[in-house]
N, C-alpha and C positions, 0 to 999 in steps of 0.2 A: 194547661199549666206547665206542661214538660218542657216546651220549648221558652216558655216565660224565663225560671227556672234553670235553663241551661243559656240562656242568653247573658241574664244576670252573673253567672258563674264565667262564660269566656269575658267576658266586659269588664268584671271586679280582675279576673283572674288574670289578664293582661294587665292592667294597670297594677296590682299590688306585687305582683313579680319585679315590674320595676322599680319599685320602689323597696322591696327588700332583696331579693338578687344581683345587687351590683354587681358584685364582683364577675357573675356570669353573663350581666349583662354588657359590660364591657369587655369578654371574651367574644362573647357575638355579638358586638358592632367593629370587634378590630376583625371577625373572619369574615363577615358578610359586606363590611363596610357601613361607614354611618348611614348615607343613602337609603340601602336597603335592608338595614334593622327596621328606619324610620318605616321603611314602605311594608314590608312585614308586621309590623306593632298596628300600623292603623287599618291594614285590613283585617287584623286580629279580632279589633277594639271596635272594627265597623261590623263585623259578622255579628260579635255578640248584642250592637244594639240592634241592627236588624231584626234578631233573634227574639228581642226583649220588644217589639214592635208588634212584630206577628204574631208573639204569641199572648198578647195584654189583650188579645178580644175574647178568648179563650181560659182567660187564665182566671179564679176563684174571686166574686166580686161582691162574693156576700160581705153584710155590713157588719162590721166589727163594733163600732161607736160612731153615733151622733154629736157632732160638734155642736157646742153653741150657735147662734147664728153671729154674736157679735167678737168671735176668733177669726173668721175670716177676714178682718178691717187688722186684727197682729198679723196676722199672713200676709195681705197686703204690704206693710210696715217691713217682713220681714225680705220680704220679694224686691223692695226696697234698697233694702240696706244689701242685700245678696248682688245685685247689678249695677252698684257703686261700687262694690269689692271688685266683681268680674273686672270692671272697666279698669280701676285700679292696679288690676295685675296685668292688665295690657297697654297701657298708657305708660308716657314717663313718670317714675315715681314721683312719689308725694308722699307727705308723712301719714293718709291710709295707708295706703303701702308698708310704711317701715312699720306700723302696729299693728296692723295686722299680721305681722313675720312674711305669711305664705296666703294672699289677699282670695288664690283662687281656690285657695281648698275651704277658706272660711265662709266664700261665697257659697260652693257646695253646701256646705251644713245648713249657713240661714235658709237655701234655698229648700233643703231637703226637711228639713225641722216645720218652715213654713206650711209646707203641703201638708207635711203628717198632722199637724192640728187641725187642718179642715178636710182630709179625706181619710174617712174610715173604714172604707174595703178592704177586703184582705188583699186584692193585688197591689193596690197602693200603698197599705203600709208594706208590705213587702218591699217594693221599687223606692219609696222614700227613706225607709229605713233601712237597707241596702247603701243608697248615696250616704247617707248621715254616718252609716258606720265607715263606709269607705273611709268618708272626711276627716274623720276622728282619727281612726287605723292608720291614717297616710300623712295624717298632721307628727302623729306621733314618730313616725321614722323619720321626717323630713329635721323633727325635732334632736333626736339621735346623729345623725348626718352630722350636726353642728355647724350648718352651712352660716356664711355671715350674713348679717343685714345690709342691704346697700344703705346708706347715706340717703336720705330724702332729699329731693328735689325741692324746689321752690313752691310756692303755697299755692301758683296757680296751675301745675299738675292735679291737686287735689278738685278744684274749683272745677277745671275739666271733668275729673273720672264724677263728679258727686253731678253736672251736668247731663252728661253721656250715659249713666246709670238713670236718672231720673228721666230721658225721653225714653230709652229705650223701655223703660216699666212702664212709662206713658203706652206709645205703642202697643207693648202687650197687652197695655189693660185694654186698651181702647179696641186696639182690633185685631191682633195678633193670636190672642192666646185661643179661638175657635180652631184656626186651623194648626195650631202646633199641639193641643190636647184635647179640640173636638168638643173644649165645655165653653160658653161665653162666662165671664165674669159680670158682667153686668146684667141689673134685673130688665 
């Protein structure tokens, strides 16, 4: 569990530094250079899921609560809607995008809220609940910042990201998510 644990601590603790440390954080990228803050931050950010990797076989997997069986069909929905946002935040905009504010921390949440209704071990609500508060915690600085909204693009960036999200959950569902979390989704 130690290294679970300390995974999730470099992984939150690199991302939430940049998000409330500006002002240090743009003291080191003007002394190290943008380059290698960049390169710096993601081996940071890679160590800690590595961490969070090695040590999820290890880490406390007793059951906390049984879900329903028909919450994992809102999980699906919410899995859904989580990789229409992802897509959203990477695509040209579209009006997801502008209502969503910040598309890819929103995806976070649905995606981390998702999981926590249909897995009840104590490492995964840890690891979901974890994301979920990130989401939250990061939405709210971003909220503070007072950055602007861009202007939505036309109606067929949306039509793209609500496309590109719905194979890619296709995918997962279908054959994906064995080797990315070792469970098949289907019976």
């Amino acid at each position: 569990m130690t290294l679970f644990i300390l995974g999730l601590v470099v992984f939150f603790g690199a991302h939430l530094w940049t998000a409330f440390a500006r002002g240090s954080r743009q003291e080191l990228i003007k002394n190290l250079g943008a380059g290698a803050y960049k390169g710096l931050y993601s081996l940071i950010a890679i160590a800690g899921f590595a961490l969070i990797i090695i040590g999820w076989r290890s880490a406390d997997a007793a059951i906390l609560y049984v879900s329903p069986a028909w919450l994992k069909h809102v999980a699906y929905l919410f899995m859904l809607i989580a990789l229409i946002l992802l897509a959203a935040a990477y695509l040209p905009k579209g009006k997801i995008a502008a209502a969503a504010k910040h598309p890819m921390l929103a995806a976070v949440k649905f995606w981390a809220f998702g999981h926590l209704l249909v897995n009840g071990e104590v490492r995964s609500v840890i690891l979901f609940g974890s994301f979920l508060a990130f989401g939250v915690i990061d939405r709210i600085a971003v909220k503070k910042r007072d950055e602007p909204t861009p202007a939505p693009g036309p109606a067929m960036n949306d039509v793209i990201a609500v496309v590109v999200g719905a194979a890619v959950w296709a995918a997962v569902y279908f054959f994906l998510h064995p080797y990315i979390a070792g469970v098949s989704l289907r019976p």
